[in-house]
C-alpha positions in Angstrom: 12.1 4.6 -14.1 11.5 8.4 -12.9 11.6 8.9 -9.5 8.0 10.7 -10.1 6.9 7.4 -11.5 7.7 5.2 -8.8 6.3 7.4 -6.5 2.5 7.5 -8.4 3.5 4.0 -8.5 3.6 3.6 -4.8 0.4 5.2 -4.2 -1.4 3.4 -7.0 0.2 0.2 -5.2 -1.3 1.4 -1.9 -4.3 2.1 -2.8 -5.1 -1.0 -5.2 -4.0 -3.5 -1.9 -5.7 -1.5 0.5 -9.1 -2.2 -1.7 -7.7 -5.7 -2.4 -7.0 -6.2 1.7 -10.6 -5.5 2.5 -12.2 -6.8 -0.5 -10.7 -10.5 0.6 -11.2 -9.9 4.4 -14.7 -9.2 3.8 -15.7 -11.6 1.4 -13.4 -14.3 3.4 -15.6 -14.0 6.4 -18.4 -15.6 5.5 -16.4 -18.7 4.5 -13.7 -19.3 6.9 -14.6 -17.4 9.7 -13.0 -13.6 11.3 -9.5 -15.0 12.1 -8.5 -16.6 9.5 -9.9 -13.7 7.2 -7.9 -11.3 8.9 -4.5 -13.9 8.5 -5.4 -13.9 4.5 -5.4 -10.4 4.1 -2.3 -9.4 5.6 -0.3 -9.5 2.9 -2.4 -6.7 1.1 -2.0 -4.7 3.8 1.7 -5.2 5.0 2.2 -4.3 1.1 0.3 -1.5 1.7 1.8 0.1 4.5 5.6 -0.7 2.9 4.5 1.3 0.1 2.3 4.0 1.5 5.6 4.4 4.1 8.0 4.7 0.6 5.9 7.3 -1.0 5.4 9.4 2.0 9.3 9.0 2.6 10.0 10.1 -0.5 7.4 13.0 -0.4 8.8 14.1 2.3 12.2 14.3 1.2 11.5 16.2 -1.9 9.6 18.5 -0.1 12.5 19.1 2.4 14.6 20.1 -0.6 16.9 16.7 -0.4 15.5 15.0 -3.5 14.3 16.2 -6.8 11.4 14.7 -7.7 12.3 15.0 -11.8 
């Protein structure tokens, strides 16, 4: 796999568990209460962060001349 493709990878992953994170927060909360809502959706967004933190790493790096992104 292409570095380019990992790294639309990595947003599309961001973005798809940042929606999933608060799509299962929010609709958790009416059933099992705030906390334990917030304790389900980490997950989404602990995967989130990891990946939003890889494809700003990398962007960063290509920019700064290190990596190619081809």
């Amino acid at each position: 796999m292409r570095r380019r493709d990992r790294l639309v990878a990595a947003a599309v992953v961001t973005l798809i568990a940042t929606l999933c994170g608060f799509l299962v927060m929010g609709t958790s909360r009416g059933f099992v209460g705030y906390r334990t809502a917030r304790l389900l959706s980490v997950p989404f967004i602990v995967l989130a962060a990891a990946s939003a933190v890889y494809a700003f790493s990398v962007s960063v790096l290509v920019y700064a001349g290190v990596l190619e992104l081809g």
